[in-house]
C-alpha positions in Angstrom: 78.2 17.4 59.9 79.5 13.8 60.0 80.0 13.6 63.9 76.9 15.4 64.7 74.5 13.1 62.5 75.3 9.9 64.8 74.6 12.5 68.2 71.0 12.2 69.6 68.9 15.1 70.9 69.7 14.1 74.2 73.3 13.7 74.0 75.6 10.5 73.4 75.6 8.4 70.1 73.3 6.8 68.2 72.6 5.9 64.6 69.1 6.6 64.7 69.2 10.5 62.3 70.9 8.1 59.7 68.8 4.9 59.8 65.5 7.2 58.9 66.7 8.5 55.6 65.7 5.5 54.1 61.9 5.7 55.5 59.2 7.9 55.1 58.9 10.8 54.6 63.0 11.9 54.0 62.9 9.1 51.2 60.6 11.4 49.3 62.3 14.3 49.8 65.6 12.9 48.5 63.2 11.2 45.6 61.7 14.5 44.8 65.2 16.6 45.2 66.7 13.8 42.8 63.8 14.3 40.4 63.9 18.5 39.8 67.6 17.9 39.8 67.4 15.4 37.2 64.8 16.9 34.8 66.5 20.8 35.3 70.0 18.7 34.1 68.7 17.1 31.3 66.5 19.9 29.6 69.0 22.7 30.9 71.8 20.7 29.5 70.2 20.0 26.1 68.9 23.4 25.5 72.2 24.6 26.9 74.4 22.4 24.1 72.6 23.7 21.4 72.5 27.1 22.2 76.3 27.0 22.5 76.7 25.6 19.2 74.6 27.8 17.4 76.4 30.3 19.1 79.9 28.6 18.5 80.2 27.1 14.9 81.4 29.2 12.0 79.8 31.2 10.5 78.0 32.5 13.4 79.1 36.4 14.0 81.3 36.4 16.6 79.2 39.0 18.3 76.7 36.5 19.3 78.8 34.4 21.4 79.5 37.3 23.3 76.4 38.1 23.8 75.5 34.9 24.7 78.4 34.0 27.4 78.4 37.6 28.7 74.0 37.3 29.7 74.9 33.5 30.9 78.4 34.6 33.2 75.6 36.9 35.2 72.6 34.7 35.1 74.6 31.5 36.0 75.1 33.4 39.3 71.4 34.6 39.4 70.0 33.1 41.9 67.7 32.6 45.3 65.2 35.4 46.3 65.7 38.0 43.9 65.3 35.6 41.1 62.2 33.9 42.5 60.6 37.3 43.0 61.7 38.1 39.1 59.5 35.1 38.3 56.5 35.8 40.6 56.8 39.2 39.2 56.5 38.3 35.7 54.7 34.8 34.8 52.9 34.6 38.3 49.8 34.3 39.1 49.5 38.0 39.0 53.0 38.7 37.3 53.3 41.3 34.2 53.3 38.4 31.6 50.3 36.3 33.0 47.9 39.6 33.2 49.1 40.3 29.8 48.1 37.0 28.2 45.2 37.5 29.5 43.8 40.8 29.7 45.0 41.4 26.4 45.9 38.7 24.1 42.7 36.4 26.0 44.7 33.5 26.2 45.0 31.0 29.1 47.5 29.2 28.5 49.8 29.9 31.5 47.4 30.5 34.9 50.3 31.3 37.0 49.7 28.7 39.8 51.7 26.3 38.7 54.9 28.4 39.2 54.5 27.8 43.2 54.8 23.8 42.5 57.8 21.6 41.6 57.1 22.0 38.1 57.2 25.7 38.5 60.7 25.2 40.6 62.2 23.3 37.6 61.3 26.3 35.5 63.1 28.8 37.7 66.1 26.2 38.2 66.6 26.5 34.2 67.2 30.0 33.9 70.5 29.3 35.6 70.8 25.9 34.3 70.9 27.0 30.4 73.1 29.6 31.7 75.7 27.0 33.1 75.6 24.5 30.6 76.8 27.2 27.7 79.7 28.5 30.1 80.8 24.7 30.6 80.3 23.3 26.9 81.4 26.0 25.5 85.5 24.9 25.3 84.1 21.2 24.8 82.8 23.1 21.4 85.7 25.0 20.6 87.9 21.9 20.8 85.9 20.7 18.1 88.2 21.4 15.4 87.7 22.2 11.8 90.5 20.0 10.2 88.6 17.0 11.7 85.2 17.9 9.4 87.0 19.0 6.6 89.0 15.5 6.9 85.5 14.0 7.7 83.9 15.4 4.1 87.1 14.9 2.2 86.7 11.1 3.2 82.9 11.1 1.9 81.4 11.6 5.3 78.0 13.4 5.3 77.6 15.9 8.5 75.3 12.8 10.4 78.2 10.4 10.2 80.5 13.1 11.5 78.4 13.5 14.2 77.9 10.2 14.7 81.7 9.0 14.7 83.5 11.8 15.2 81.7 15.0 17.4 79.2 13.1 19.8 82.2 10.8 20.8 84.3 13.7 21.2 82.0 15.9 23.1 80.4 13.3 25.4 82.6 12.9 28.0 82.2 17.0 28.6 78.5 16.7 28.0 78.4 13.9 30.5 80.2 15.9 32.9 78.1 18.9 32.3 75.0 17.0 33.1 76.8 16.0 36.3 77.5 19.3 37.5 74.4 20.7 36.6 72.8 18.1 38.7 75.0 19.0 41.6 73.7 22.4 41.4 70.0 22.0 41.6 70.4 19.2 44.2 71.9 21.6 46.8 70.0 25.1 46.0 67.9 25.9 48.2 66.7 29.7 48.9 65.1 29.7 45.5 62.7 26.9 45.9 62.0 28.2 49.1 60.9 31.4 48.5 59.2 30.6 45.4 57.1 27.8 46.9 57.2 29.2 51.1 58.9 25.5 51.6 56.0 23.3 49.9 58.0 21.7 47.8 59.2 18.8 49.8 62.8 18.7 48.9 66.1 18.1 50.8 67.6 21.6 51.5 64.1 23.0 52.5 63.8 19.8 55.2 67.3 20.7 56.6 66.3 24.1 56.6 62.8 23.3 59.0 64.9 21.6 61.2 67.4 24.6 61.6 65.2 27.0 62.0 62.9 25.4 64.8 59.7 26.7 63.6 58.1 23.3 63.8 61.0 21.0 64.0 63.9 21.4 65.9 66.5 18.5 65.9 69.6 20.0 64.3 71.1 16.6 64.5 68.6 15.2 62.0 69.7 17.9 59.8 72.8 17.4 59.6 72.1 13.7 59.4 69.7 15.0 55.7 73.3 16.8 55.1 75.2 13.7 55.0 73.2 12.0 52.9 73.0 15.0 50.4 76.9 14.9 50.8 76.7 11.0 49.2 74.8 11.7 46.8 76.7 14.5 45.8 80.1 12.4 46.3 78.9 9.5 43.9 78.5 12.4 41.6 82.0 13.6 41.7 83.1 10.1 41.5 81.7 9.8 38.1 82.0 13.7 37.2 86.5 13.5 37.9 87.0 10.3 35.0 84.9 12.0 32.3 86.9 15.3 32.7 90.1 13.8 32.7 89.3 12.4 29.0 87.5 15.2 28.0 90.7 17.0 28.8 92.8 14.6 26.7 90.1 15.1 24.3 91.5 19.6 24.3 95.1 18.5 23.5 
């Protein structure tokens, strides 16, 4: 990938593949990767923290968090065509739960269409999202120990100012990380959004994937050159995802 970015179609070298990133339209199709990636790692992450700790504290039966990491171990892993189909099948514009809503309960709240747009792809990125967060947080939550809130309350501290000084600090360096590696993951699927949306949402994988497949495109070169730059992006996410698990690992002893 790195030595055939700076080849040209024609043979010999050239730094033209890299120098158009930064220009229309591969700009916006890092801009728009960035953004799904972005708002499927924040939501997935938030929903994903709390449903671990509801899951997690005590007083929750343990048969919930079984439940719970057994259904997001398989749906973490759930992934490109068959789980874009399960969504076209169920809240498209023709799927089981649209019809429903309508035909039945005469509500048109949900139309379908919007599933085959990027808002519709950040849908489907969250049901394997969610999934991800809860597998990843859920030791963060674990190493929360009890002594620490008994010795919180004994002191006069209310559950807000444990939180405040003493879990969120704790946990933020996983969460942080979480949110990292749940970025990762959206940034570089690709066979989902393409089969959901047929390649009309204008992100990074689908581009390298036009240019690979020479149904329009065919400079192989330029997609590997897309490659490289998903490959920084995804470095300077490491970079900051390494430092955060180191000290949320000192965090567990």
């Amino acid at each position: 990938m790195l030595i055939g970015a700076f080849k040209g179609a024609n043979g010999g070298w050239t730094t033209s593949n890299v120098s158009q990133l930064v220009h229309q339209p591969y700009i916006q199709a890092y801009r728009e990767s960035i953004e799904i990636s972005g708002v499927t790692a924040l939501l997935g992450g938030a929903i994903g923290l709390a449903l671990a700790y509801a899951a997690i504290r005590d007083g929750t039966p343990r048969w919930i968090r079984s439940l719970l990491t057994t259904f997001s171990g398989v749906a973490a892993n759930f992934g490109g065509i068959p789980l874009a189909f399960a969504f076209i099948a169920t809240i498209g514009t023709i799927g089981i739960a649209t019809q429903f809503m309508h035909n039945q309960l005469h509500l048109n709240v949900w139309q379908g269409a919007d599933l085959f747009t990027k808002t519709g792809v950040e849908i489907v990125y969250l049901y394997f999202q969610i999934p991800l967060m809860v597998l990843v947080i859920a030791p963060a939550i674990d190493g929360l120990r009890r002594e620490w809130r008994e010795a919180a309350s004994n002191l006069g501290a209310n559950a807000w100012q444990f939180w405040r000084h003493i879990g969120l600090p704790v946990l933020m360096p996983s969460v942080l990380g979480a949110l990292i590696l749940l970025f990762g993951n959206a940034f570089a699927a690709y066979a989902t959004a393409y089969s959901l949306t047929n390649g009309n949402v204008y992100i990074v994988p689908v581009v390298i994937g036009a240019y690979y497949t020479g149904n329009v495109f065919n400079n192989p070169h330029l997609g590997q050159a897309l490659a490289l730059g998903m490959f920084v992006v995804l470095v300077a996410m490491m970079l900051l995802y390494i430092p955060l698990q180191r000290r949320a690992a000192r965090w567990a002893k």
